[in-house]
C-alpha positions in Angstrom: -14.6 -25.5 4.6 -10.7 -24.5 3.3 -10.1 -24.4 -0.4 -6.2 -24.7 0.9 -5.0 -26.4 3.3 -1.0 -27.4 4.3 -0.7 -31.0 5.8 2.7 -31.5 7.9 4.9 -29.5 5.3 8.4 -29.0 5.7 10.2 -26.5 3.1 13.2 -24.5 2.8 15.9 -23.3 0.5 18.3 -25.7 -0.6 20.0 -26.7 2.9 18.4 -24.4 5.0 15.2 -25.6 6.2 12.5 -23.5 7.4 9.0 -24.9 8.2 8.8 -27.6 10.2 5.7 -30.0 10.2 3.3 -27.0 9.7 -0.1 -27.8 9.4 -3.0 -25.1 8.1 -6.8 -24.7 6.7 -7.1 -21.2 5.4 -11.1 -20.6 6.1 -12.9 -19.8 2.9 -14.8 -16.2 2.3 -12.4 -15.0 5.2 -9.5 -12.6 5.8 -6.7 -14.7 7.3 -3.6 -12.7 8.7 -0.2 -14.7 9.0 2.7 -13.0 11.6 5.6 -13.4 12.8 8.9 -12.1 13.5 11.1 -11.7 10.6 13.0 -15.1 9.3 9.6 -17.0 11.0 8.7 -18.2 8.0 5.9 -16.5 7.0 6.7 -15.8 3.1 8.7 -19.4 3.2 4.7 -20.6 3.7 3.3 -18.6 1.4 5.3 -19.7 -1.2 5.3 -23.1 -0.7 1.1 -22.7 -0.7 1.2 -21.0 -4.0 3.2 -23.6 -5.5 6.1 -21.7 -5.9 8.1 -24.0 -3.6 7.7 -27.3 -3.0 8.1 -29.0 0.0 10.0 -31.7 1.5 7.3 -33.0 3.3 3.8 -32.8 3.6 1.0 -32.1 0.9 -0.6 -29.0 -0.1 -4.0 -29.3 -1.1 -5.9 -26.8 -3.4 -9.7 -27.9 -3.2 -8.8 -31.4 -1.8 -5.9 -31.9 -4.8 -2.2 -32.1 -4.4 -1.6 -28.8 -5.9 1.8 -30.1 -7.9 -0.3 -33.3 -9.5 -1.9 -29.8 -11.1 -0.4 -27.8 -13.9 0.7 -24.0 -13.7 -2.5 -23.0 -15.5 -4.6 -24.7 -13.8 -3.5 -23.3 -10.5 -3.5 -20.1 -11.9 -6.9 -20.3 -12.5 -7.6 -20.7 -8.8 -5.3 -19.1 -6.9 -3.6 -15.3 -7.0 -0.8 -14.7 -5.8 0.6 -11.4 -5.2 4.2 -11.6 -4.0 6.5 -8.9 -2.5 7.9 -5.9 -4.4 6.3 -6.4 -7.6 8.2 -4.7 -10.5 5.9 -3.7 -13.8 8.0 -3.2 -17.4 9.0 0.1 -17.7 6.6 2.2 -19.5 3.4 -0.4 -19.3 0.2 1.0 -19.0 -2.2 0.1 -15.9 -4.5 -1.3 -18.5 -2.1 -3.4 -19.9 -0.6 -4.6 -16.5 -4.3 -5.7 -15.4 -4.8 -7.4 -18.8 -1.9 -10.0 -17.4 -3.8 -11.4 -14.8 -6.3 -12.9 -18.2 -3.2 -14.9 -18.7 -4.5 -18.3 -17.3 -7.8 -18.1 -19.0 -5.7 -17.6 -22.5 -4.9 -20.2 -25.0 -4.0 -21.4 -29.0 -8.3 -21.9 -29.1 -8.7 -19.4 -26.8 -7.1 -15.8 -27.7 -9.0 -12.2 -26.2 -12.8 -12.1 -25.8 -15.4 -9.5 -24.7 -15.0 -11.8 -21.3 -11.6 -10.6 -20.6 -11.9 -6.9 -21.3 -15.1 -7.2 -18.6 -12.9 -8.9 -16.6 -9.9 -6.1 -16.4 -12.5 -3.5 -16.1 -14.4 -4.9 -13.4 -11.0 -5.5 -11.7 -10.0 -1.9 -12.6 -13.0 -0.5 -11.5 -12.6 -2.7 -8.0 -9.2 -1.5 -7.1 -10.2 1.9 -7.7 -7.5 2.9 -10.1 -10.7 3.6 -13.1 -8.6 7.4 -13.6 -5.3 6.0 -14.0 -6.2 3.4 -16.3 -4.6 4.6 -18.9 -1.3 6.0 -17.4 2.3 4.4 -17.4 2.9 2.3 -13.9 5.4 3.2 -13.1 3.9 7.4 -13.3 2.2 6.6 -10.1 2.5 6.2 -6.4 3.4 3.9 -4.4 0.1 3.1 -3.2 -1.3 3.9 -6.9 0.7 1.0 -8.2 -0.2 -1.6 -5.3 -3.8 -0.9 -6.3 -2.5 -1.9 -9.7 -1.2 -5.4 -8.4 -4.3 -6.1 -6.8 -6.4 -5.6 -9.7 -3.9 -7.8 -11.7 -4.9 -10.4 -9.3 -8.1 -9.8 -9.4 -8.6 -9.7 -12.9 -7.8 -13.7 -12.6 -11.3 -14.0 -11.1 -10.1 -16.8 -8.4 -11.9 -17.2 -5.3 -8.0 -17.5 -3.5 -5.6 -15.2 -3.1 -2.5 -14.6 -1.5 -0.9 -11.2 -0.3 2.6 -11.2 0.4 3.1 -7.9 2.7 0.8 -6.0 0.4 0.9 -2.8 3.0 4.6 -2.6 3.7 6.4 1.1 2.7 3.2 2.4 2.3 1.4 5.4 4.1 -1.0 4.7 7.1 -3.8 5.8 5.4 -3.2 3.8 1.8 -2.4 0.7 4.5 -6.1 1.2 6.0 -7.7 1.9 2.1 -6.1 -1.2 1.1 -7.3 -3.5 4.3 -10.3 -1.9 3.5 -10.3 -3.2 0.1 -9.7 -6.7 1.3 -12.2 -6.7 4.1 -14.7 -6.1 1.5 -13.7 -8.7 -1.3 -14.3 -11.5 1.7 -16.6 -10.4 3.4 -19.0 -8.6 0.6 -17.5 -10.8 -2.6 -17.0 -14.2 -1.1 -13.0 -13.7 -1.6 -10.5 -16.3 0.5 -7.8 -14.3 1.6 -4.4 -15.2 3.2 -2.3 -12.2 3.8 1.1 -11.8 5.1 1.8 -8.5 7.4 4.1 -6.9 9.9 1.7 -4.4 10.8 0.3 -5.7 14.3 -2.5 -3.6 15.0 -3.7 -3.9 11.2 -3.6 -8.0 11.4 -5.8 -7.8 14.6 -8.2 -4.9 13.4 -8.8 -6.7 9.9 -7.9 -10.4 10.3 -11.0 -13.0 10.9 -8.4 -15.6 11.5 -5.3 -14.9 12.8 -2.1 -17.6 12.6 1.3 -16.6 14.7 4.1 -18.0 13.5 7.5 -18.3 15.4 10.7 -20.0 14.5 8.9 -21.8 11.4 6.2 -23.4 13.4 2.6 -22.0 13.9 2.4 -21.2 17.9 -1.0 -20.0 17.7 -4.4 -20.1 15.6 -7.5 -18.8 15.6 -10.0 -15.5 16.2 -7.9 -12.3 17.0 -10.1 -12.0 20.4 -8.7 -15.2 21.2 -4.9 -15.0 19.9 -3.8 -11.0 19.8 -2.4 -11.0 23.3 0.3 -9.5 25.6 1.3 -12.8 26.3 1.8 -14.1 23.0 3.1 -10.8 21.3 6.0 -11.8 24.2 6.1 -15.5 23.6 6.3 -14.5 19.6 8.2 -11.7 18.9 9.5 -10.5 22.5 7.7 -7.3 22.4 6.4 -5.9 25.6 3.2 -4.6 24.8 -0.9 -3.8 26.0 -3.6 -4.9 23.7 -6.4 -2.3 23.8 -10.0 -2.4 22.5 -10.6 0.8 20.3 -13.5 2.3 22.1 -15.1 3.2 18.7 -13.7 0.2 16.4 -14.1 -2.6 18.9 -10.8 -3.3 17.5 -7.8 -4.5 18.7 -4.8 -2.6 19.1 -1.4 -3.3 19.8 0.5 -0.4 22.1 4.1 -1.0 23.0 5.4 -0.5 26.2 8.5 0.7 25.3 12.0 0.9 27.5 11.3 4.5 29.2 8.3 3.1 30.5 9.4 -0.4 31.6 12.4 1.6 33.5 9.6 4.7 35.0 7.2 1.4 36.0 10.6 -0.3 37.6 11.2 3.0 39.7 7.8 2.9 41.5 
């Protein structure tokens, strides 16, 4: 089952094109991990499946519906998106900053209910940001105010959403609490998920379904066991590397070889 899917899309920006007859079901009540080198493509697809960009070819389809026959709200009310470097006003509250993501269920007939405050709470309470509820943004840290996005999102109470390299410029250990986060919203909430990262070893430690993307095609699909290997770590982003089962984990982990080594293994 896919509540989203992409169907031979081609997109771009204005006379650069970028995807090129990519086709994609993002599993439901999954964690699906998109990588690829940089310029692949992979925000160019996210975009164009959150309707932000519309492609030249090809449909995509949000619960089996051309998603621009719908109208802004009423994707909104589906699907969260959470794009890269998010910037709140200066001085808004994190309270106030969740409260946006009520925005699609808002209307002339419809103004704030008891339902939304539950909702931002909940969403609050989910991210884990409940003691800085009431403090400015743009007060906190780095990984303090990505929490903040994702409880924006959240607070939309759609079964899709979309991370655009949620982890980037943060700390190891607020990159693992986050995962974390989404792991559990799938796999414990019934969440869709399709996240953009860079981080290699994070995509195959968390990722039920992992999608390589190279040159603005999808090379390869499916379960990290299957994918996340030297091989195709070459084939998509030239990086000499082992792939090594955490002992404790059983996850995957991506080591690079790096140039000293390559020239020590050369000299034996």
């Amino acid at each position: 089952m896919s509540r989203l899917e992409a169907v031979g899309i081609d997109a771009g920006y204005a006379d650069a094109p970028i995807l090129d007859a990519v086709d994609l079901l993002v599993p439901d009540g999954k964690v699906t991990v998109l990588v690829g080198p940089n310029g692949c493509g992979k925000s160019t697809l996210l975009k164009t499946l959150a309707r932000i960009l519309s492609p030249s070819r090809g449909q995509v389809l949000l619960e089996g519906k051309d998603i621009h026959a719908l109208n802004t709200r009423a994707v909104a009310s589906k699907l969260g998106l959470l794009p890269q470097g998010p910037v709140a006003p200066e001085g808004l509250t994190v309270r106030e900053l969740v409260s946006q993501g009520r925005y699609p269920h808002q209307s002339l007939l419809r103004q704030w209910t008891r339902a939304d405050e539950e909702a931002v709470e909940s969403a609050i309470e989910t991210a884990g940001i409940t003691q800085f509820a009431d403090r400015s943004v743009d007060t906190l840290s780095g990984g303090q105010r990505q929490r903040c996005w994702v409880a924006m999102v959240l607070a939309q109470e759609t079964r899709l959403i979309l991370l655009d390299e949620p982890t980037t410029f943060l700390d190891l250990k607020v990159q693992v609490d986050l995962m974390d986060l989404f792991a559990s919203l799938a796999h414990d909430r019934g969440h869709t998920l399709l996240i953009v990262l860079h981080e290699l070893s994070l995509a195959a430690a968390y990722a039920d379904y992992l999608v390589m993307m190279k040159d603005g095609k999808i090379v390869s699909a499916g379960e990290p066991d299957d994918i996340f290997t030297a091989e195709r770590l070459k084939h998509v982003f030239d990086l000499d590397a082992s792939v090594l089962r955490d002992p404790v984990s059983g996850r995957l982990v991506c080591v690079p070889v790096g140039a000293r080594r390559r020239v020590l293994e050369a000299a034996q």
